[in-house]
C-alpha positions as CSV (number, residue, x, y, z in Angstrom):
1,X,-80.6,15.2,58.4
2,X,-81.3,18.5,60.5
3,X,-78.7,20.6,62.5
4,X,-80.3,18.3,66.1
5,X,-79.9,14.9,64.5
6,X,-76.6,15.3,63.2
7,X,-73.6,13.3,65.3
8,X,-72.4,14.9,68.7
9,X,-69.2,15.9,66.9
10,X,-70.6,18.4,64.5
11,X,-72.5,19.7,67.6
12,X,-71.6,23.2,68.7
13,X,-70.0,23.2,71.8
14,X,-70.5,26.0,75.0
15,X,-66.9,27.2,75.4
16,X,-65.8,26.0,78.8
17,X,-63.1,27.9,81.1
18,X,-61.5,23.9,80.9
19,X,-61.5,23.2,77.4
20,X,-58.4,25.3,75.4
21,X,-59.1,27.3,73.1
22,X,-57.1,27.2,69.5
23,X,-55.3,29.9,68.9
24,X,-57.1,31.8,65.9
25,X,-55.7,32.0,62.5
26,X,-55.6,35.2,60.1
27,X,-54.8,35.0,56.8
28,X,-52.1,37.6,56.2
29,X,-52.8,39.7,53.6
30,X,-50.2,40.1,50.9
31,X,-49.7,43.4,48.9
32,X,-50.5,43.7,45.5
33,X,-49.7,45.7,42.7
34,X,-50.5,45.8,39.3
35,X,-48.1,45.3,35.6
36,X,-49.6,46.9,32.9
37,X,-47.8,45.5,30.0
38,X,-47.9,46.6,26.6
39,X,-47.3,44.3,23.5
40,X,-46.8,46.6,20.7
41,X,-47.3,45.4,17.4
42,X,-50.0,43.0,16.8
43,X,-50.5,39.7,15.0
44,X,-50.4,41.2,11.2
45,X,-47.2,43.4,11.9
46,X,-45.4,41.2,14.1
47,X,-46.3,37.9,14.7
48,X,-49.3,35.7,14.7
49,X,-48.3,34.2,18.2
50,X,-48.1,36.5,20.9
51,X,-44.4,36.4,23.2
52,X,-44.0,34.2,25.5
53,X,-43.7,36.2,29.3
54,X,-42.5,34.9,32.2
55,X,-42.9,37.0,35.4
56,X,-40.0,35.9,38.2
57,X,-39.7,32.4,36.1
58,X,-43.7,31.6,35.7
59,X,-45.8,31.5,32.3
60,X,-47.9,34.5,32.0
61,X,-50.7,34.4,28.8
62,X,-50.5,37.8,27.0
63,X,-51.8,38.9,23.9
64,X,-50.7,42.0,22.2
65,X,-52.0,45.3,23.3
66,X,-52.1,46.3,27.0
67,X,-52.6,43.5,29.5
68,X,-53.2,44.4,33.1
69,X,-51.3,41.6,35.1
70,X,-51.9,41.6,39.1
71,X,-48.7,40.5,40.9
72,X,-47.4,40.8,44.4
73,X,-45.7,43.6,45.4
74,X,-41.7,43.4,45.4
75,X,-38.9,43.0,43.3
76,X,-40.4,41.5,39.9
77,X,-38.0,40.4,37.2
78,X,-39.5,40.0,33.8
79,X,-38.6,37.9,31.0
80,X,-40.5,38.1,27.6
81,X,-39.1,36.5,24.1
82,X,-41.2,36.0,20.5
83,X,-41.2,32.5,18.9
84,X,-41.8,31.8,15.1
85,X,-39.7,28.6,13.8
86,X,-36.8,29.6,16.6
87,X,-36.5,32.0,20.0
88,X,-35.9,35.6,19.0
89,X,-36.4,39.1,20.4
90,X,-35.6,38.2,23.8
91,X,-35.3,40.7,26.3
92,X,-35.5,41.2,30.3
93,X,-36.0,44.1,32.9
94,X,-36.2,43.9,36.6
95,X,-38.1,46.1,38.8
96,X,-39.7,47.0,41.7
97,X,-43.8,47.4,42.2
98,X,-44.8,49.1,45.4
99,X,-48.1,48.0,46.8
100,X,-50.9,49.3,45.3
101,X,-49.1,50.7,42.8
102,X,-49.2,49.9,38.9
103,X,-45.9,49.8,36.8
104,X,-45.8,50.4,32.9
105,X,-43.9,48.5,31.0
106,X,-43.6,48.3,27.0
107,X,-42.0,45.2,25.1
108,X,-41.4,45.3,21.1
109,X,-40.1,42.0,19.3
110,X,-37.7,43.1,16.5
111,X,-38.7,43.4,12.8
112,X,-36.4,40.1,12.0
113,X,-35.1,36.8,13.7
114,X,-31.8,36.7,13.0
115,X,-29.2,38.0,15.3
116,X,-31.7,41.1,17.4
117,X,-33.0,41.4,20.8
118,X,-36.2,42.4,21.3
119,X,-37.2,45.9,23.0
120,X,-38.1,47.0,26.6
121,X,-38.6,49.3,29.0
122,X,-41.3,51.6,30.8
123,X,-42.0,53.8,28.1
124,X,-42.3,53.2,24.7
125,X,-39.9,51.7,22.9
126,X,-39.0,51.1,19.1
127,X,-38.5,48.1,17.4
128,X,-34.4,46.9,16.3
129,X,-33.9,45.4,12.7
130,X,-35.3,47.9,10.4
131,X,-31.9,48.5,8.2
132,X,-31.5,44.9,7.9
133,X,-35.3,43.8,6.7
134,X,-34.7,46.7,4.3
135,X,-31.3,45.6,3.0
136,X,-32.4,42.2,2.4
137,X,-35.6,43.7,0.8
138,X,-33.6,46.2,-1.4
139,X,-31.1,43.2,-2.5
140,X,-34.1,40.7,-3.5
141,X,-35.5,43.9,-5.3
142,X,-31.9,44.0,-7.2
143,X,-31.8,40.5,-8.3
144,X,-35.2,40.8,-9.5
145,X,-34.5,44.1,-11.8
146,X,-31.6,42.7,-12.9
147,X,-33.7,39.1,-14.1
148,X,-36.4,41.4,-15.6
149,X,-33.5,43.9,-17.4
150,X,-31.1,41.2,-18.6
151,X,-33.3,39.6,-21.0
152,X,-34.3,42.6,-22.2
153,X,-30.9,44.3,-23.0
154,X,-29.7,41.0,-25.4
């Protein structure tokens, strides 16, 4: 079917000083900016699922590394937590990205589960939970010297 033999109502019409014309629409542009988050750490020194970010309460797929994340421009509050057989690590900052402007921000899940936050903040940060992975690491050490030694002293 050809532009002529399609209906009368797909037909352009001359614009007539009668007929009104609607109003036209303009999309309004909304201002970006731009989150470059950093997941430091990566599957063989932290964990082999990635956290879990949600940018002002939606799901955001990140893997670790840097992960340039558009997102309007405005007050942006960020939520990011790690997950192995419960929620740990979880940790939150809120700011503000200007439009056309790109914000750094650096997250760091904790070298345990138990009991720790996780890191954040626009620089780098370190991770929490060292003394304790070490103490419980320096304590299995123990029990295992003293297994190996005990049967050897009698």
């Amino acid at each position: 079917m050809s532009f002529e033999q399609q209906p009368s109502q797909f037909q352009p019409q001359a614009p007539s000083q009668y007929q009104p014309q609607a109003p036209q629409q303009f999309q309004q542009q909304v201002p970006m900016g731009m989150l470059h988050l950093t997941i430091q750490g990566s599957s063989m020194t932290s964990n082999l699922i990635p956290p879990t970010v949600r940018l002002n309460g939606y799901p955001v797929p990140v893997r670790y590394g840097r992960n340039d994340i558009p997102v309007f421009a405005g007050p942006l509050h960020i939520d990011i937590s790690s997950r192995w057989m419960m929620t740990y690590g979880k940790a939150a900052l809120d700011c503000t990205v200007q439009p056309n402007q790109a914000v750094p921000v650096f997250y760091a899940s904790p070298y345990h589960q138990f009991a720790s936050t996780g890191s954040i903040g626009h620089t780098k940060v370190k991770r929490k939970g060292l003394g304790v992975l070490l103490g419980v690491l320096g304590v299995i050490l123990a029990v295992a010297l003293l297994l190996v030694l005990i049967p050897a002293l009698s």
